[in-house]
PDBQT receptor file of N, H, CA, C and O in Angstrom, charges set to zero:
ATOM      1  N   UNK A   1      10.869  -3.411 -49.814  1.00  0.00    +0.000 N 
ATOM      2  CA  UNK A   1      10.188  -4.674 -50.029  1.00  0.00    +0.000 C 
ATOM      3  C   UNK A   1      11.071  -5.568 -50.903  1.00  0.00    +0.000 C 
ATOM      4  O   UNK A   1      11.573  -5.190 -51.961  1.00  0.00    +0.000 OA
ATOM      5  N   UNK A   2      11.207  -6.690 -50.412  1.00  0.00    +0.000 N 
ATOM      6  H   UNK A   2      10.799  -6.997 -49.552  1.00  0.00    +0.000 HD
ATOM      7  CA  UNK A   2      12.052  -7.686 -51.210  1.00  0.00    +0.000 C 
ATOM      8  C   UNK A   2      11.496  -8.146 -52.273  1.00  0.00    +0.000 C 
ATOM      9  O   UNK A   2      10.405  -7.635 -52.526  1.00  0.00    +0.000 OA
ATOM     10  N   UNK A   3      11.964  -9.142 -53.172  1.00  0.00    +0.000 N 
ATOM     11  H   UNK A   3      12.850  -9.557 -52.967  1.00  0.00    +0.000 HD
ATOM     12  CA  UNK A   3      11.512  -9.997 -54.170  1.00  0.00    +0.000 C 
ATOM     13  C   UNK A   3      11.255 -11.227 -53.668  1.00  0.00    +0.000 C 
ATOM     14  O   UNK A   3      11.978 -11.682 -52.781  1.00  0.00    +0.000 OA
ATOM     15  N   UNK A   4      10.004 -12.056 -54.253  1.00  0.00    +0.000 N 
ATOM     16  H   UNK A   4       9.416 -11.686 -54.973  1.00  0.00    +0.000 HD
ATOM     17  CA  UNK A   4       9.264 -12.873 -54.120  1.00  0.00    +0.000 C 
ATOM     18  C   UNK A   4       9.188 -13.795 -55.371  1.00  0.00    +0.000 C 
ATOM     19  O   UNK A   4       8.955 -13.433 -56.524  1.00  0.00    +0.000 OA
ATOM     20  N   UNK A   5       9.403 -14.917 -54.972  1.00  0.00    +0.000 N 
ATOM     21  H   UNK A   5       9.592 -15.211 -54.035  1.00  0.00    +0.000 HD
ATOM     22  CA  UNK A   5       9.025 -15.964 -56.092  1.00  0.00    +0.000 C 
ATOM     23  C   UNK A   5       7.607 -16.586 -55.901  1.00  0.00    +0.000 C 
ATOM     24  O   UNK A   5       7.293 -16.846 -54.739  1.00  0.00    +0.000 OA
ATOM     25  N   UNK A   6       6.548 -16.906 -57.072  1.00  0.00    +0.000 N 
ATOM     26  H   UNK A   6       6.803 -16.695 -58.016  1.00  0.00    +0.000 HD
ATOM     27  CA  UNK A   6       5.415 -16.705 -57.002  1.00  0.00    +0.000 C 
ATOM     28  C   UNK A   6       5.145 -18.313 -57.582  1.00  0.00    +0.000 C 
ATOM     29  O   UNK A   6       6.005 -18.845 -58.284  1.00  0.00    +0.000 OA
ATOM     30  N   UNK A   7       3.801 -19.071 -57.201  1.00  0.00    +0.000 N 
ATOM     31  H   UNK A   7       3.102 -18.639 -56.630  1.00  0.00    +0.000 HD
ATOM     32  CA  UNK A   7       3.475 -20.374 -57.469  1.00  0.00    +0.000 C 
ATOM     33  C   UNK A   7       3.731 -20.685 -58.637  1.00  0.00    +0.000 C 
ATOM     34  O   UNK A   7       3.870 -21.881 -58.896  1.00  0.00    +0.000 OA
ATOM     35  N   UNK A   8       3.908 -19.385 -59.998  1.00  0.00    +0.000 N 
ATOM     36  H   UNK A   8       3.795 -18.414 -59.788  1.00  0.00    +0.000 HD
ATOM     37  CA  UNK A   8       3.688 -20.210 -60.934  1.00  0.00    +0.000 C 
ATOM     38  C   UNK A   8       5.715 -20.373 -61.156  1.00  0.00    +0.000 C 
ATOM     39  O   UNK A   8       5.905 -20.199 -62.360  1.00  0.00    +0.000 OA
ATOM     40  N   UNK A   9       6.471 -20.510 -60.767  1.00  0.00    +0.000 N 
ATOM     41  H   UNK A   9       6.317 -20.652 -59.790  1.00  0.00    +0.000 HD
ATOM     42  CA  UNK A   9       7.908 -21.036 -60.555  1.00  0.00    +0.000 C 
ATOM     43  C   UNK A   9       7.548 -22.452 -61.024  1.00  0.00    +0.000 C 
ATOM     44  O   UNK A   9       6.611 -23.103 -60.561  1.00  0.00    +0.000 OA
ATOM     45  N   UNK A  10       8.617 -22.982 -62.256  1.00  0.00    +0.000 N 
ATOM     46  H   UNK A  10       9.379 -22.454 -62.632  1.00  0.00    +0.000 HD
ATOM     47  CA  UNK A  10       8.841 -24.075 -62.514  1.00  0.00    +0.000 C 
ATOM     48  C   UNK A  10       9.770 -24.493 -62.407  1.00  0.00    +0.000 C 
ATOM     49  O   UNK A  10      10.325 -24.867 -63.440  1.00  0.00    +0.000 OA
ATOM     50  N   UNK A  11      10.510 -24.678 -61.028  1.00  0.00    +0.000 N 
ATOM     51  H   UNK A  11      10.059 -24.374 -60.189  1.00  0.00    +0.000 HD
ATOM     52  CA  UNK A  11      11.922 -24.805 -60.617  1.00  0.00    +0.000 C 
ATOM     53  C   UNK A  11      12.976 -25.316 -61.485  1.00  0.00    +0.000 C 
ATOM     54  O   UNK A  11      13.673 -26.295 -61.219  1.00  0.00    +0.000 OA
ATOM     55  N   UNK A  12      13.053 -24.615 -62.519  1.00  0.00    +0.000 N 
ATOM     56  H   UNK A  12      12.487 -23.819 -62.736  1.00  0.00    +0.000 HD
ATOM     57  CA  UNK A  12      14.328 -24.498 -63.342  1.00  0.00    +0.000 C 
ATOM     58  C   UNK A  12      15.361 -24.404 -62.945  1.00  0.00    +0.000 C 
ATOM     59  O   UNK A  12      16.258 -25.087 -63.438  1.00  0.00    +0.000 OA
ATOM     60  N   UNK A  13      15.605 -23.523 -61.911  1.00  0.00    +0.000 N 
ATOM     61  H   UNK A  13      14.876 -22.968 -61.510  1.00  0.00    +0.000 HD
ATOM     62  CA  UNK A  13      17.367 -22.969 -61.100  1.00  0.00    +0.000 C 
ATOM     63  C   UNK A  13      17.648 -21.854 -61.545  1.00  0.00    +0.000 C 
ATOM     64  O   UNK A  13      18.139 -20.946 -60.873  1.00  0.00    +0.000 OA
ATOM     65  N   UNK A  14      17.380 -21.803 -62.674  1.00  0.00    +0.000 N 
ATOM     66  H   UNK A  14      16.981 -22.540 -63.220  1.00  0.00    +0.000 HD
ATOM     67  CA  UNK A  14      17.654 -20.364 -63.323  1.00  0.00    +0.000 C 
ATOM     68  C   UNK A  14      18.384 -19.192 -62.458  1.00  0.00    +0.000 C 
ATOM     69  O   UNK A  14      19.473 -18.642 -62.618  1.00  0.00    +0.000 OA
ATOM     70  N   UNK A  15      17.323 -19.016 -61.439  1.00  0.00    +0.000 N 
ATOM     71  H   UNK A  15      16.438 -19.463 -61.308  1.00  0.00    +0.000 HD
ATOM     72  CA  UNK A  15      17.522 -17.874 -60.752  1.00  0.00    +0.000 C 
ATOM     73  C   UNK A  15      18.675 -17.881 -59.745  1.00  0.00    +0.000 C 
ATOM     74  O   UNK A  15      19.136 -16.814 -59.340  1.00  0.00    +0.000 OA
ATOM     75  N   UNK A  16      19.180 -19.138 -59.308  1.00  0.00    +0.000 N 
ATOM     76  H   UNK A  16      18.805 -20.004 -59.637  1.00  0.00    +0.000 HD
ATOM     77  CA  UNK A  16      19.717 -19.414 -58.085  1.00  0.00    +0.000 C 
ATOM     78  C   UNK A  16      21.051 -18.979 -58.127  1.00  0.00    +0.000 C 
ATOM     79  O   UNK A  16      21.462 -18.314 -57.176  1.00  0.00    +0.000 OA
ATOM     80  N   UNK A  17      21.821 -19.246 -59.092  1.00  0.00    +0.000 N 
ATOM     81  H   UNK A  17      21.488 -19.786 -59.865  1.00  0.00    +0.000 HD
ATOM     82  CA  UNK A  17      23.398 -18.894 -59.005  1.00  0.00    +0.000 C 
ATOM     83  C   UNK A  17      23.191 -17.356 -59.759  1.00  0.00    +0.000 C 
ATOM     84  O   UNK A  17      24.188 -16.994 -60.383  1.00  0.00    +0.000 OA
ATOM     85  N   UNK A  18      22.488 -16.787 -59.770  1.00  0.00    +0.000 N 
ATOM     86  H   UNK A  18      21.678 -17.081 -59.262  1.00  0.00    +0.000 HD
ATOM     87  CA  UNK A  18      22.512 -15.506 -60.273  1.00  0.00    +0.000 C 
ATOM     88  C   UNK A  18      22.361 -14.567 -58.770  1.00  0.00    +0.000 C 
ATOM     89  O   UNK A  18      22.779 -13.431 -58.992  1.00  0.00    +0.000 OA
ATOM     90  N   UNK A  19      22.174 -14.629 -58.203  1.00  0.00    +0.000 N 
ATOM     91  H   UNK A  19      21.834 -15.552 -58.022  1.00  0.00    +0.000 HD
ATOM     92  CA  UNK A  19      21.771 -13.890 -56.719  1.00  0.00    +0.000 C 
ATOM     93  C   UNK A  19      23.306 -13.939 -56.110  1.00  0.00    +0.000 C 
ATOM     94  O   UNK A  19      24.032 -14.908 -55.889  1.00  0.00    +0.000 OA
ATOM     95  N   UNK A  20      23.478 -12.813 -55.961  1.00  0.00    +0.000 N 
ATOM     96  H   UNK A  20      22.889 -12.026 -56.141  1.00  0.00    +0.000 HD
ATOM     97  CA  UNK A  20      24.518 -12.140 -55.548  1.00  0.00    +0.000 C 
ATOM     98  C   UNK A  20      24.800 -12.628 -54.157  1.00  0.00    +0.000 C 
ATOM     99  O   UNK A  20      25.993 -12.904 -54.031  1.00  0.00    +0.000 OA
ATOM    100  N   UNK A  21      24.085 -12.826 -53.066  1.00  0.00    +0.000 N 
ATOM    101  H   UNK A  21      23.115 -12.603 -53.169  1.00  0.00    +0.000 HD
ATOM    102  CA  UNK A  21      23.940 -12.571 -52.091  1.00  0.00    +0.000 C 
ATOM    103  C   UNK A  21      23.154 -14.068 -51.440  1.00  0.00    +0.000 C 
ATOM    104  O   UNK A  21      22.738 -14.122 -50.283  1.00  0.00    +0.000 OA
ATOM    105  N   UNK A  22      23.059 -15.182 -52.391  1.00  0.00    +0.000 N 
ATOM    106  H   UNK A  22      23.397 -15.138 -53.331  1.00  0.00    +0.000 HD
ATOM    107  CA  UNK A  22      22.750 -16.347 -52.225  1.00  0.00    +0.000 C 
ATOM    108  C   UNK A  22      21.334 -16.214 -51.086  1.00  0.00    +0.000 C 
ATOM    109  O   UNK A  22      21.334 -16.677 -49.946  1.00  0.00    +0.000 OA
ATOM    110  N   UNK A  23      20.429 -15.626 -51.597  1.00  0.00    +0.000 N 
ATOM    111  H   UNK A  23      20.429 -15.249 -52.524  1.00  0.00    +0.000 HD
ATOM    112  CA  UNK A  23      19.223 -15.393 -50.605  1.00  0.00    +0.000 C 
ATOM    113  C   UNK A  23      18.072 -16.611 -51.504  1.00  0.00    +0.000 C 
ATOM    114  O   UNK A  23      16.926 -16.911 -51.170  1.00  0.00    +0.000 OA
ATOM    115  N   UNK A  24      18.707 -17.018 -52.463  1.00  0.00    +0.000 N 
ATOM    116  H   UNK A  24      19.638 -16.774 -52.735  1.00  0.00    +0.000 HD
ATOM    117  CA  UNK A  24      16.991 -17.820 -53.431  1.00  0.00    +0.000 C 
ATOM    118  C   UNK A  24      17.848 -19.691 -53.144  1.00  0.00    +0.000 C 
ATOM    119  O   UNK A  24      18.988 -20.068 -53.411  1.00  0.00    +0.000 OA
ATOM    120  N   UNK A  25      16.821 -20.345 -52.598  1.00  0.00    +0.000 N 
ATOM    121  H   UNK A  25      15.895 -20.038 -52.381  1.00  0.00    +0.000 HD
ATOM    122  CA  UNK A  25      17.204 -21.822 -52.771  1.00  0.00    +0.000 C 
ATOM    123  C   UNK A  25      16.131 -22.873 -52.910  1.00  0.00    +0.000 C 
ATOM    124  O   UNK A  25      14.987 -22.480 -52.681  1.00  0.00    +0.000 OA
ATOM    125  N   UNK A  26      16.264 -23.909 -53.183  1.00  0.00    +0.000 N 
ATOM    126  H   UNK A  26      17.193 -24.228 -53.369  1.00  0.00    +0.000 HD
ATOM    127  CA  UNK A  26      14.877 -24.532 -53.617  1.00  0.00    +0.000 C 
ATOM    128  C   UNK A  26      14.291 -24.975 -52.457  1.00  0.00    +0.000 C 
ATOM    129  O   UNK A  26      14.847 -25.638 -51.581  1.00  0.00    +0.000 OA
ATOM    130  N   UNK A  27      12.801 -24.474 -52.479  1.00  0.00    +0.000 N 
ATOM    131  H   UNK A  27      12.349 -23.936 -53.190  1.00  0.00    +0.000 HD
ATOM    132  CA  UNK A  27      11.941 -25.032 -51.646  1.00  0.00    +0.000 C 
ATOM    133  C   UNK A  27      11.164 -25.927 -51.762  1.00  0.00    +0.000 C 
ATOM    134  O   UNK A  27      11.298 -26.548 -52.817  1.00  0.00    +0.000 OA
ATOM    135  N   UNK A  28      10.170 -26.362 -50.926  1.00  0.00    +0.000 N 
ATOM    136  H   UNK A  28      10.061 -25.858 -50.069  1.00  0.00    +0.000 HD
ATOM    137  CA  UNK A  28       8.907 -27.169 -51.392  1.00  0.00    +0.000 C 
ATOM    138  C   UNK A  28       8.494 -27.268 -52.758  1.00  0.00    +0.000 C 
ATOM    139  O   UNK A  28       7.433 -26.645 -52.788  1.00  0.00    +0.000 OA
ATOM    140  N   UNK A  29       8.729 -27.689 -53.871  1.00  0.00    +0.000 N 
ATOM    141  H   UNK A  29       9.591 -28.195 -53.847  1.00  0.00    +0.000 HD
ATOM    142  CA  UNK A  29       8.184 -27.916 -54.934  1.00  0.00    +0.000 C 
ATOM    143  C   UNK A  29       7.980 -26.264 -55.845  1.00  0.00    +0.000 C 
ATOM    144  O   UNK A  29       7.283 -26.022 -56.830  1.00  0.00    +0.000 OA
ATOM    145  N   UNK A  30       8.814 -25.417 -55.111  1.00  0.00    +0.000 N 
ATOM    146  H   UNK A  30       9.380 -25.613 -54.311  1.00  0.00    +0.000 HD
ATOM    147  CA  UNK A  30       9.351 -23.886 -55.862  1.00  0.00    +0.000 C 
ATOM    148  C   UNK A  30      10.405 -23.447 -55.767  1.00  0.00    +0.000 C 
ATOM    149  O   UNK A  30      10.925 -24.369 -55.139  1.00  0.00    +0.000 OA
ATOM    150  N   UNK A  31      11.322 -22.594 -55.924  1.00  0.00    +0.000 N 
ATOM    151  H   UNK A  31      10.899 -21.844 -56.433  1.00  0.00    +0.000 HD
ATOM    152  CA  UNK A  31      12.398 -21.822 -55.450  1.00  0.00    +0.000 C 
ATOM    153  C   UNK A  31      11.867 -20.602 -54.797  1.00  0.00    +0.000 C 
ATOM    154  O   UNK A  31      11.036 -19.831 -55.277  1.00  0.00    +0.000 OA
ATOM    155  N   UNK A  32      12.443 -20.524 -53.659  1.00  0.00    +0.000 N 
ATOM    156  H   UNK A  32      13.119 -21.150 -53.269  1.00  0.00    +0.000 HD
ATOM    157  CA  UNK A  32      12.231 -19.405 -52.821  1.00  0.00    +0.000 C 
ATOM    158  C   UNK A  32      13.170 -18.013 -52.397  1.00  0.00    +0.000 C 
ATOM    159  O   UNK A  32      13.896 -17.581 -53.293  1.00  0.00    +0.000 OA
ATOM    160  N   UNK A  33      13.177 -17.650 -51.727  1.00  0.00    +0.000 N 
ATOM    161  H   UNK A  33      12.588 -18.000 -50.999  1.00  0.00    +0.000 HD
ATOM    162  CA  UNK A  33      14.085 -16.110 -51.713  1.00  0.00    +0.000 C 
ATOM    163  C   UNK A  33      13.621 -15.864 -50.409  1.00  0.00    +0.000 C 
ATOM    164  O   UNK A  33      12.428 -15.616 -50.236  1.00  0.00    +0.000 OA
ATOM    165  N   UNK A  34      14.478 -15.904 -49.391  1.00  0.00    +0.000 N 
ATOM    166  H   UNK A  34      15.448 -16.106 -49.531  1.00  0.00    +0.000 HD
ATOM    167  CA  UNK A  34      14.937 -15.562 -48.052  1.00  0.00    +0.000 C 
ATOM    168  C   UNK A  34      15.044 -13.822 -48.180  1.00  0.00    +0.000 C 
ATOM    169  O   UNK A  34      16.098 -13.269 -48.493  1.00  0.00    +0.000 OA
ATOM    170  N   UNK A  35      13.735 -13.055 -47.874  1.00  0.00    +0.000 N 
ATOM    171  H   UNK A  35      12.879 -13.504 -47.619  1.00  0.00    +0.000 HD
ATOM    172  CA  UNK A  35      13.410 -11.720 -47.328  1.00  0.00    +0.000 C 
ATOM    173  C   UNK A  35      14.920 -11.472 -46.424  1.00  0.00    +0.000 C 
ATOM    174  O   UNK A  35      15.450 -10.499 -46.961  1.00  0.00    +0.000 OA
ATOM    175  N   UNK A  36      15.308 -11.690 -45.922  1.00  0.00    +0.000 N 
ATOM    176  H   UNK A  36      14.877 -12.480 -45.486  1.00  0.00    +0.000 HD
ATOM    177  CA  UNK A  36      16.599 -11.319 -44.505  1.00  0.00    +0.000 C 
ATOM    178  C   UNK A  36      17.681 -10.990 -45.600  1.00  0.00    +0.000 C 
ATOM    179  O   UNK A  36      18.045  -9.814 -45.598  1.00  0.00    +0.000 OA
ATOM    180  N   UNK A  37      18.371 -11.975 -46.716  1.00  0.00    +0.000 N 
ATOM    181  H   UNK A  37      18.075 -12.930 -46.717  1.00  0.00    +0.000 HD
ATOM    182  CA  UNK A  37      18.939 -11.620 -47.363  1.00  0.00    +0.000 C 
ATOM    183  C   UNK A  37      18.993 -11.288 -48.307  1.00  0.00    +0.000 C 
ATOM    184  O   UNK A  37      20.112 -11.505 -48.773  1.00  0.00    +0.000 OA
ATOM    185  N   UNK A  38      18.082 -10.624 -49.241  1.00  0.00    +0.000 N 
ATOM    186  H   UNK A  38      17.173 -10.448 -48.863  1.00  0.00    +0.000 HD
ATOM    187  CA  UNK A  38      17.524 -10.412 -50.507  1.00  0.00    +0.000 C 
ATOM    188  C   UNK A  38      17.962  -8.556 -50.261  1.00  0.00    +0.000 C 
ATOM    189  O   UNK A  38      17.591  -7.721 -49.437  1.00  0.00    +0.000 OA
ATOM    190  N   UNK A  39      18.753  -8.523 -51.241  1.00  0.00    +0.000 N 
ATOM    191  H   UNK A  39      19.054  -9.202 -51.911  1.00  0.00    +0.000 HD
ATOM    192  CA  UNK A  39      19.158  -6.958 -51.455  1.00  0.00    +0.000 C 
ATOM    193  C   UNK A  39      18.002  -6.198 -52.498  1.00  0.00    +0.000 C 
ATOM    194  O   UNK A  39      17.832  -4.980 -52.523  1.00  0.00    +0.000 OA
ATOM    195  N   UNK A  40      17.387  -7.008 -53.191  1.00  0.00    +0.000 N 
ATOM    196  H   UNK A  40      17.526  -7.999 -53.170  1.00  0.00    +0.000 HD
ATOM    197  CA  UNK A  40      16.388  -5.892 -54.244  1.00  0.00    +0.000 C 
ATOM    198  C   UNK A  40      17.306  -5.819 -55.184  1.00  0.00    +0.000 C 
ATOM    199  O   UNK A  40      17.102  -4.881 -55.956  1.00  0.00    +0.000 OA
ATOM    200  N   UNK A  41      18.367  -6.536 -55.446  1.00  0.00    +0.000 N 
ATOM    201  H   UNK A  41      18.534  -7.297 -54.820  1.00  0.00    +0.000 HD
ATOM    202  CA  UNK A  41      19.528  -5.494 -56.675  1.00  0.00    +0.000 C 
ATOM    203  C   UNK A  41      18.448  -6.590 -58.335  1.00  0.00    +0.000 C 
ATOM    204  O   UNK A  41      18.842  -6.235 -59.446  1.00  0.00    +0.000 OA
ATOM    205  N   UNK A  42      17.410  -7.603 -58.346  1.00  0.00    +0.000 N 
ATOM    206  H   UNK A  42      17.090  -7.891 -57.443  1.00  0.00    +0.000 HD
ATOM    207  CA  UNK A  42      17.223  -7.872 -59.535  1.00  0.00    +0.000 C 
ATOM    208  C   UNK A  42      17.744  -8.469 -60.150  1.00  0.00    +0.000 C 
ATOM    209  O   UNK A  42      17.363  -8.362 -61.316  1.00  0.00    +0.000 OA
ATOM    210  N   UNK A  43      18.566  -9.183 -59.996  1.00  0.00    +0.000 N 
ATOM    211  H   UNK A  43      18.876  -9.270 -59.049  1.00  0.00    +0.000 HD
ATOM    212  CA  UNK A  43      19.328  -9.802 -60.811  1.00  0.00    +0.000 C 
ATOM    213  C   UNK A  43      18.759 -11.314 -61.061  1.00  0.00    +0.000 C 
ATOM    214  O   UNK A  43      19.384 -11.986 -61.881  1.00  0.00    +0.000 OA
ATOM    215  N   UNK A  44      17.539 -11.952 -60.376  1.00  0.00    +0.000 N 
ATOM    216  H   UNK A  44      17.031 -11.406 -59.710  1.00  0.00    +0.000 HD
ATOM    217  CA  UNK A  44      16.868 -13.017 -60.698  1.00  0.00    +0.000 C 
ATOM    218  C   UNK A  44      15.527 -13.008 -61.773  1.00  0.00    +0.000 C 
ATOM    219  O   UNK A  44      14.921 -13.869 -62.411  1.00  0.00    +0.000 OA
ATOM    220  N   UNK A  45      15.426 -11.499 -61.587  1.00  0.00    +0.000 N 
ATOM    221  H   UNK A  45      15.919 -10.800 -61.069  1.00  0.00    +0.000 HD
ATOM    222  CA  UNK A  45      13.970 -10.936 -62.260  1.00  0.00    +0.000 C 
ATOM    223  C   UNK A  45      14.113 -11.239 -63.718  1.00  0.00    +0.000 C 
ATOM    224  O   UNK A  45      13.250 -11.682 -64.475  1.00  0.00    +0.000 OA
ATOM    225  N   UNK A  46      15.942 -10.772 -64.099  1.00  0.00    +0.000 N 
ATOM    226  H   UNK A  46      16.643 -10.411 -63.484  1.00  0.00    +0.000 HD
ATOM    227  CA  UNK A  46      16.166 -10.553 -65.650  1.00  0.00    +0.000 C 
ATOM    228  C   UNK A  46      16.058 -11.771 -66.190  1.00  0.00    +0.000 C 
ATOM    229  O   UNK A  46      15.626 -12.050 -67.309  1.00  0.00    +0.000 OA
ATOM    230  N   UNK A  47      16.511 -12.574 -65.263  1.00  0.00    +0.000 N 
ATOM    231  H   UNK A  47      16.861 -12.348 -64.354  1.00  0.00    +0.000 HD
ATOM    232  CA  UNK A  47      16.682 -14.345 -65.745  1.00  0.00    +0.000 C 
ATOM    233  C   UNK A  47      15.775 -15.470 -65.482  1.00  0.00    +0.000 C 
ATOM    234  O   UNK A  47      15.987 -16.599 -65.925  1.00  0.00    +0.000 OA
ATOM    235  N   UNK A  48      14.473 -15.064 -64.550  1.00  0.00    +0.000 N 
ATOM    236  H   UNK A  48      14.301 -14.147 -64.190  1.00  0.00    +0.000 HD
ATOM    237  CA  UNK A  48      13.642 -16.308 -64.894  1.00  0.00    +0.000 C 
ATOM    238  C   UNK A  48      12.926 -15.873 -66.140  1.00  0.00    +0.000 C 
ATOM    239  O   UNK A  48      12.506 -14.743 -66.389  1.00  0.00    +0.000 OA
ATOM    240  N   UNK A  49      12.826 -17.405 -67.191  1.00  0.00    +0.000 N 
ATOM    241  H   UNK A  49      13.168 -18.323 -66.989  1.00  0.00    +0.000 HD
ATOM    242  CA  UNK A  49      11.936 -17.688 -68.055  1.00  0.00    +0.000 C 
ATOM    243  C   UNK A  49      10.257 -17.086 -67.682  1.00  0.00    +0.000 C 
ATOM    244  O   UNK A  49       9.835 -15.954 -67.919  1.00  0.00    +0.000 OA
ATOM    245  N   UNK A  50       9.800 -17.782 -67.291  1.00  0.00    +0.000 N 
ATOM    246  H   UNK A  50      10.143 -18.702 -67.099  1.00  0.00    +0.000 HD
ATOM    247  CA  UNK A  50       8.303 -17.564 -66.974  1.00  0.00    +0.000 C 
ATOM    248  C   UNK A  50       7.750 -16.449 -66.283  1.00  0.00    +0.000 C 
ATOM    249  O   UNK A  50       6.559 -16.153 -66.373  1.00  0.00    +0.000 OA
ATOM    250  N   UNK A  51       8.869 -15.595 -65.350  1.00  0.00    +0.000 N 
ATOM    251  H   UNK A  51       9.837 -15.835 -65.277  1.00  0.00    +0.000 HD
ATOM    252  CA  UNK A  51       8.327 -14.186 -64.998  1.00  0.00    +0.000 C 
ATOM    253  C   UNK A  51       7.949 -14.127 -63.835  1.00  0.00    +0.000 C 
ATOM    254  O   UNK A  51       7.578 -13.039 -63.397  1.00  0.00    +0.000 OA
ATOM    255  N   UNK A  52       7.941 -15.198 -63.074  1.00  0.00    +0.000 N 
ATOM    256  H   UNK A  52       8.243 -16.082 -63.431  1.00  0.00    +0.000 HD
ATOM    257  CA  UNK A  52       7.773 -15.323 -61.464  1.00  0.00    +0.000 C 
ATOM    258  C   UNK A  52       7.944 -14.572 -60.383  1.00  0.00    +0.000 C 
ATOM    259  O   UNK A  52       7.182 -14.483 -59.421  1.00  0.00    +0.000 OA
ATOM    260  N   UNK A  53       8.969 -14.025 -60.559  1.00  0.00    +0.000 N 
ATOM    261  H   UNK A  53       9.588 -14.097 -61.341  1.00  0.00    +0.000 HD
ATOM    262  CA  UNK A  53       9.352 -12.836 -59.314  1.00  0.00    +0.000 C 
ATOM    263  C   UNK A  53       9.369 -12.000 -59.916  1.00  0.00    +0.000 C 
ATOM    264  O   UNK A  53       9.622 -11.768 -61.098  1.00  0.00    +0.000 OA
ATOM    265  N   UNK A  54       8.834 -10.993 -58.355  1.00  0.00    +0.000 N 
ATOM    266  H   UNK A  54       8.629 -11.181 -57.395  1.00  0.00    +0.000 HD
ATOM    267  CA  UNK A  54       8.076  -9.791 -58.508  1.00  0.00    +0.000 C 
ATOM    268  C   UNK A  54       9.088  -9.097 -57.089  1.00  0.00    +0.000 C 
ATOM    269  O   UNK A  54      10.056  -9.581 -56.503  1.00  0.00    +0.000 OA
ATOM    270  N   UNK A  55       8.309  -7.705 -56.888  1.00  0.00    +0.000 N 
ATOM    271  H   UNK A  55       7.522  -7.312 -57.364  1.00  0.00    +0.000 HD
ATOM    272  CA  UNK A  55       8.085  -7.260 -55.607  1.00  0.00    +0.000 C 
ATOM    273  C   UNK A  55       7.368  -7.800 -54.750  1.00  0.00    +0.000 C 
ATOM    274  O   UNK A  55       6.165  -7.869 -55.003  1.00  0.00    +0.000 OA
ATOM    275  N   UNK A  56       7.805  -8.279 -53.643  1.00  0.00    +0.000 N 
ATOM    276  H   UNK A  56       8.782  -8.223 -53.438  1.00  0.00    +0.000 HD
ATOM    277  CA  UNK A  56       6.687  -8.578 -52.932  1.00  0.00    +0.000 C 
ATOM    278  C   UNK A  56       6.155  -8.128 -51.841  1.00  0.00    +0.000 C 
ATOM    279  O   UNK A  56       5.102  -8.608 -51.423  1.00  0.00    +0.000 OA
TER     280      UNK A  56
């Protein structure tokens, strides 16, 4: 199961240049994370502020 960014995202960026594998980009009024390329390695989890992504 991949990681998921969740409504409460306050599109900071934070997460975006941290992804190895460039799977998170801004969406509709959140940042999102493309399931197809999302490895699970975490590396967005350590760095958003507010705690947004999860497993999903």
């Amino acid at each position: 199961m991949t990681h998921k960014i969740t409504s409460d995202c306050i599109s900071c960026g934070t997460c975006e240049p941290e992804c190895p594998v460039n799977a998170i980009s801004q969406g509709e009024g959140q940042y999102v994370i493309d399931p197809e390329k999302c490895t699970d390695c975490g590396a967005c989890v350590k760095v958003c502020p507010v705690s947004c992504i999860s497993k999903g």
